[in-house]
MDTraj code that builds the backbone (N, CA, C; nanometers):
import mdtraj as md
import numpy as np

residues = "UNK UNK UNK UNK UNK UNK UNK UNK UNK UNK UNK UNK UNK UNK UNK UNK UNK UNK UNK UNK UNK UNK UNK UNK UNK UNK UNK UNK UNK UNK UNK UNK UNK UNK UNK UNK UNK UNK UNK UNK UNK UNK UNK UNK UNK UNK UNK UNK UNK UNK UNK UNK UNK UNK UNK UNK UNK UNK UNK UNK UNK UNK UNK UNK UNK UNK UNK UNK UNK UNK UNK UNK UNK UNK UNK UNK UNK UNK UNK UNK UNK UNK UNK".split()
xyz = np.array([
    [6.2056, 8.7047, 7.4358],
    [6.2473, 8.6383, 7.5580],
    [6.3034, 8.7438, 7.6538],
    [6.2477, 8.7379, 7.7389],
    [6.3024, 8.8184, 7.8552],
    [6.4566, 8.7621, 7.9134],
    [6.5226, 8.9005, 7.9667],
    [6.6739, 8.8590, 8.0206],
    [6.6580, 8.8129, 8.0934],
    [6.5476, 8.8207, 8.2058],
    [6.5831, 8.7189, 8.3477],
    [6.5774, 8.5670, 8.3230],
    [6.4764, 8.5275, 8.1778],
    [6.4786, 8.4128, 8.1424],
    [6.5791, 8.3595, 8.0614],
    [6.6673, 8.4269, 7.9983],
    [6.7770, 8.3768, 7.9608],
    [6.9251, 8.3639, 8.0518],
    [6.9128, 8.4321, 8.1562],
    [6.9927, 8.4368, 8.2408],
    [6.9710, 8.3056, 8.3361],
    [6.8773, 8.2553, 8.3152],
    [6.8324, 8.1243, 8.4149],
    [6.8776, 8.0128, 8.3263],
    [6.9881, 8.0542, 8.2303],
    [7.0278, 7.9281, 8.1536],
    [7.2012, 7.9299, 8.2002],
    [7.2396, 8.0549, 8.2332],
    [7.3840, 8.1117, 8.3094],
    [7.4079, 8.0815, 8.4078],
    [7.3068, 8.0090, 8.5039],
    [7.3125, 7.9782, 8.6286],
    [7.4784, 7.8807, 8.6674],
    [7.5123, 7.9245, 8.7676],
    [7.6209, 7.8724, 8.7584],
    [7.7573, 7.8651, 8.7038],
    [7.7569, 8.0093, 8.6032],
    [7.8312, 8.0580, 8.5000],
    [7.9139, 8.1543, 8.5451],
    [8.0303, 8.2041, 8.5235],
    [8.0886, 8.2842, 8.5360],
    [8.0527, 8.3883, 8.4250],
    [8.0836, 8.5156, 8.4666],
    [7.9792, 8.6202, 8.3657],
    [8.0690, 8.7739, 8.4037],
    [8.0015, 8.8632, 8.3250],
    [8.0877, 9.0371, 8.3377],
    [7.9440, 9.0297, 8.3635],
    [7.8466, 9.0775, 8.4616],
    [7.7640, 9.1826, 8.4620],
    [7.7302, 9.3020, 8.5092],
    [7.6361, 9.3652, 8.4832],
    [7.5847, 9.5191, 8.4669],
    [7.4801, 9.5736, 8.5096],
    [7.4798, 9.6220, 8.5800],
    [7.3678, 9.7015, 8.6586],
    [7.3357, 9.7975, 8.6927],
    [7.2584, 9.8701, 8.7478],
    [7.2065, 10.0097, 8.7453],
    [7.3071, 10.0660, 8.8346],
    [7.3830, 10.0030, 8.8962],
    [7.4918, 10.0959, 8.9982],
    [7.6425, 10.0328, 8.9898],
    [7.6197, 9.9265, 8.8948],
    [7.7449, 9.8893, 8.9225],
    [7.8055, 9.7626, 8.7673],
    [7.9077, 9.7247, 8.8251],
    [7.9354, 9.6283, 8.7138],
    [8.0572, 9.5711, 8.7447],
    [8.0560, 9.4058, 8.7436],
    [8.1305, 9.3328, 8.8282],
    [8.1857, 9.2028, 8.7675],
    [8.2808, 9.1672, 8.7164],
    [8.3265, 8.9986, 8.7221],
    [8.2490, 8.8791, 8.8560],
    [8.2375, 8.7616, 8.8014],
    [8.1498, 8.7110, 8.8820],
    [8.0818, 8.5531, 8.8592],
    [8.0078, 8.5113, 8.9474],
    [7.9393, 8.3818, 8.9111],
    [7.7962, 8.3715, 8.9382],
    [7.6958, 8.3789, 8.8784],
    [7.5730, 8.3458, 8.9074],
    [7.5559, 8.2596, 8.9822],
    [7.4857, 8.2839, 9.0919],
    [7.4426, 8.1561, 9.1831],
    [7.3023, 8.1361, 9.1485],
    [7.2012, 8.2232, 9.1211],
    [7.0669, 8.1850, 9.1500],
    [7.0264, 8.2782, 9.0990],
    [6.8814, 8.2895, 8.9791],
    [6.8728, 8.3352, 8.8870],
    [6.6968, 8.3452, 8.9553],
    [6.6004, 8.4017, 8.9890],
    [6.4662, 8.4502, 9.0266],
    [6.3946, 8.5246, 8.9497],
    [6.2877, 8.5392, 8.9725],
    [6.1968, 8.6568, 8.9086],
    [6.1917, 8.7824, 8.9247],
    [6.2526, 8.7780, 9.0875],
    [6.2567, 8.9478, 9.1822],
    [6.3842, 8.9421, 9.2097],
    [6.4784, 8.8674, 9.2055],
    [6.6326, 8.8820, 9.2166],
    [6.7318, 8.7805, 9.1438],
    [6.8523, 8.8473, 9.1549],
    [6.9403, 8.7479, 9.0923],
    [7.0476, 8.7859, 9.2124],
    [7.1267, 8.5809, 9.2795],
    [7.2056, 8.6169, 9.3474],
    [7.3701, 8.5907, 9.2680],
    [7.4415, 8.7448, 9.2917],
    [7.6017, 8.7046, 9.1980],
    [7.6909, 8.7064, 9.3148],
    [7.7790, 8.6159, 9.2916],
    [7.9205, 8.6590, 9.3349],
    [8.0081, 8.6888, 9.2981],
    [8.0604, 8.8040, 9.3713],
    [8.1611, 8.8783, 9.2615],
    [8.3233, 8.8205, 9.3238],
    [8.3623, 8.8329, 9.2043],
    [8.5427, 8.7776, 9.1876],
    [8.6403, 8.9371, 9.2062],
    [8.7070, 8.8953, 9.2553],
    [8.8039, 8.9741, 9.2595],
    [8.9236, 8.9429, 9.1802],
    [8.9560, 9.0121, 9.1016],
    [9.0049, 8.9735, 8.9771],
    [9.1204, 8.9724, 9.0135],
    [9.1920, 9.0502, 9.1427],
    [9.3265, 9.0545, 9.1798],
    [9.3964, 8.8921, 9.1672],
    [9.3303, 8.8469, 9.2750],
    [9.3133, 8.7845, 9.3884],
    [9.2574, 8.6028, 9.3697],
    [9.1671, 8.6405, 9.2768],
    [9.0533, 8.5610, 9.2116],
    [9.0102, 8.4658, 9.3382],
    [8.9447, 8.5599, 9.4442],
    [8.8550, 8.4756, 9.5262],
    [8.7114, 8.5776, 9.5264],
    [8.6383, 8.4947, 9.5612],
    [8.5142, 8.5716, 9.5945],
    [8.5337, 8.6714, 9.7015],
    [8.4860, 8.7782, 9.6665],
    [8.5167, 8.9446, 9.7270],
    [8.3531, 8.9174, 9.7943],
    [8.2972, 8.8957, 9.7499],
    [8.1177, 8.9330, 9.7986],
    [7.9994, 8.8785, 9.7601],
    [7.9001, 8.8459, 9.7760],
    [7.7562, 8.8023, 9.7277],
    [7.6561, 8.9049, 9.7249],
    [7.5948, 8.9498, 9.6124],
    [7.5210, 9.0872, 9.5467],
    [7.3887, 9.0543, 9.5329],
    [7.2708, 9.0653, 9.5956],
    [7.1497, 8.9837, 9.5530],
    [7.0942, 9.1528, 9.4809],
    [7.0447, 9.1308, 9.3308],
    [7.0378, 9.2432, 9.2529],
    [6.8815, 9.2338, 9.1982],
    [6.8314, 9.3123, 9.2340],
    [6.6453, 9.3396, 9.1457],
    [6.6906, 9.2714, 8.9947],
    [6.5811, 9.2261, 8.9726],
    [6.6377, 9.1511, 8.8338],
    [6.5804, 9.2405, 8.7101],
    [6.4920, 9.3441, 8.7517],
    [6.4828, 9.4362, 8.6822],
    [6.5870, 9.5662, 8.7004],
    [6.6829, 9.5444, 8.7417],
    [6.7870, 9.6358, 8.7080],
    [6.9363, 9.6151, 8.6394],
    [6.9043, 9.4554, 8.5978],
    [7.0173, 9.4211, 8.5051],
    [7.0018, 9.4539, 8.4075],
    [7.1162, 9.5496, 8.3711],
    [7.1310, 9.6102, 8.2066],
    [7.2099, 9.4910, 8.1279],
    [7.3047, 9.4665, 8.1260],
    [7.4132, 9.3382, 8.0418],
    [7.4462, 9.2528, 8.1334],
    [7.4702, 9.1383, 8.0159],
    [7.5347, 9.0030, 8.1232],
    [7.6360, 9.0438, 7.9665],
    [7.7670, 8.9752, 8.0175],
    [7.8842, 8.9509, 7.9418],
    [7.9174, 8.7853, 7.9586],
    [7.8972, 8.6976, 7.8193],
    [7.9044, 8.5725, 7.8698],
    [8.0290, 8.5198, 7.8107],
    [8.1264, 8.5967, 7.7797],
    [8.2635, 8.5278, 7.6506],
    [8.3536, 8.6753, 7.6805],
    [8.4639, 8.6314, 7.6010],
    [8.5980, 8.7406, 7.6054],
    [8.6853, 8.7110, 7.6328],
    [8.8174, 8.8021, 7.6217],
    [8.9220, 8.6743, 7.6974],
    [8.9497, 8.7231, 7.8312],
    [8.8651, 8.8183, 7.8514],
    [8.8616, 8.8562, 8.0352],
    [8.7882, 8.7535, 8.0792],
    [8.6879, 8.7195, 8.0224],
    [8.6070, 8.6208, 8.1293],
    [8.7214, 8.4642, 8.0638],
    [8.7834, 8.4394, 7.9401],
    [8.8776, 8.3403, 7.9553],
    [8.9542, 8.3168, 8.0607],
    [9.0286, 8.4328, 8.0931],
    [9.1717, 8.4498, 8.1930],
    [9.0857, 8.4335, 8.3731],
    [8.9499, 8.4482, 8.3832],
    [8.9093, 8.3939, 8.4564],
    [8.8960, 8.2449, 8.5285],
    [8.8352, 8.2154, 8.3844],
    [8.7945, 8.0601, 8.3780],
    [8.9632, 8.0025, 8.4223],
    [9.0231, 8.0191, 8.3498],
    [9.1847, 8.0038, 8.3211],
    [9.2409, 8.0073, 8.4872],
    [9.2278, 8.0874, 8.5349],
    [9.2765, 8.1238, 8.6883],
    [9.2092, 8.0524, 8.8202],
    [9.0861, 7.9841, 8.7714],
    [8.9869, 7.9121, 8.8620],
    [9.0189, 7.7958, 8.8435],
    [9.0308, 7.7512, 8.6886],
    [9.0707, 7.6191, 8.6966],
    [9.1877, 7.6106, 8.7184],
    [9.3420, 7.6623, 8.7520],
    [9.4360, 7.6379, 8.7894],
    [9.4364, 7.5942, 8.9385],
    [9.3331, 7.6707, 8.9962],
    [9.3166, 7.6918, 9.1556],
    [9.2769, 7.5390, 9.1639],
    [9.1919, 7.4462, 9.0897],
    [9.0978, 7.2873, 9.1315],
    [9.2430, 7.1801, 9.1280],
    [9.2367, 7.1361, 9.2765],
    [9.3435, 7.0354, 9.2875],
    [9.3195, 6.9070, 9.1795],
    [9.4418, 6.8853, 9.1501],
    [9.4611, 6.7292, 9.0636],
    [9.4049, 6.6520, 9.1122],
    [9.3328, 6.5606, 8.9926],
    [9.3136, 6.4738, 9.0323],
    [9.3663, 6.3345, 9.0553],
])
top = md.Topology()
chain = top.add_chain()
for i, resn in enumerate(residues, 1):
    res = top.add_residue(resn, chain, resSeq=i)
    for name in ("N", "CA", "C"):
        top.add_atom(name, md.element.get_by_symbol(name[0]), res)
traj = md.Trajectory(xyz[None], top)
């Protein structure tokens, strides 16, 4: 199975990924054949810093677990008002 096809199951996921120039905390928006679009988190801050549209042949790792990407999840859902 190819990564771009398993990555089209992440859609919508918060993720660590890795790339030929870089490597970023983040959320998959949209998962393609010729690109993948991420947004990256700013981990300070935890707002979106930027939107990265990346050759999908230049993703080396996706990171889908840890307790970095926990303390994420953790910090986003504090941010969603009560219901």
């Amino acid at each position: 199975m190819k990564l771009i096809n398993r990555l089209k199951v992440f859609e919508q996921k918060y993720v660590f990924l890795r790339w030929a120039t870089g490597a970023e905390y983040g959320k998959i928006t949209y998962v393609g054949e010729d690109y993948v679009e991420f947004n990256i988190i700013d981990v300070d801050t935890m707002e979106y810093r930027e939107t990265t549209i990346i050759n999908s042949g230049l993703i080396l790792e996706a990171i889908l677990g840890g307790p970095d990407m926990a303390r994420i999840v953790a910090e986003i859902s504090s941010m969603l008002p009560d219901m």
